[in-house]
C-alpha positions, -999 to +999 in steps of 0.1 A: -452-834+398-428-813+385-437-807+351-472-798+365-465-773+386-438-762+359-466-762+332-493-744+359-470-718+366-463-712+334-498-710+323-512-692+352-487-661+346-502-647+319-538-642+337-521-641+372-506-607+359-535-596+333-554-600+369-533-584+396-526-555+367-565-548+369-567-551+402-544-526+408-557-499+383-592-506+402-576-499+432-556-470+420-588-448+402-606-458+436-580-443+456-577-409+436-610-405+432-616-409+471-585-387+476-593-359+451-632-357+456-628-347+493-602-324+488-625-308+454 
């Protein structure tokens, strides 16, 4: 059980992070651009 979830977590961080990193840059250019167009 172990060396699964060892070997899961392992693998899964990699895309886990590739994933939340474009995520948050989405999220980011979606914020400025609905914080700067109103203000423009």
């Amino acid at each position: 059980m172990s060396t699964t979830f060892t070997y899961v977590s392992t693998g899964c961080i990699g895309p886990m992070t590739y994933l939340l990193e474009l995520l948050l840059t989405e999220n980011m250019s979606k914020v400025v651009s609905h914080t700067t167009v109103p203000m423009s």
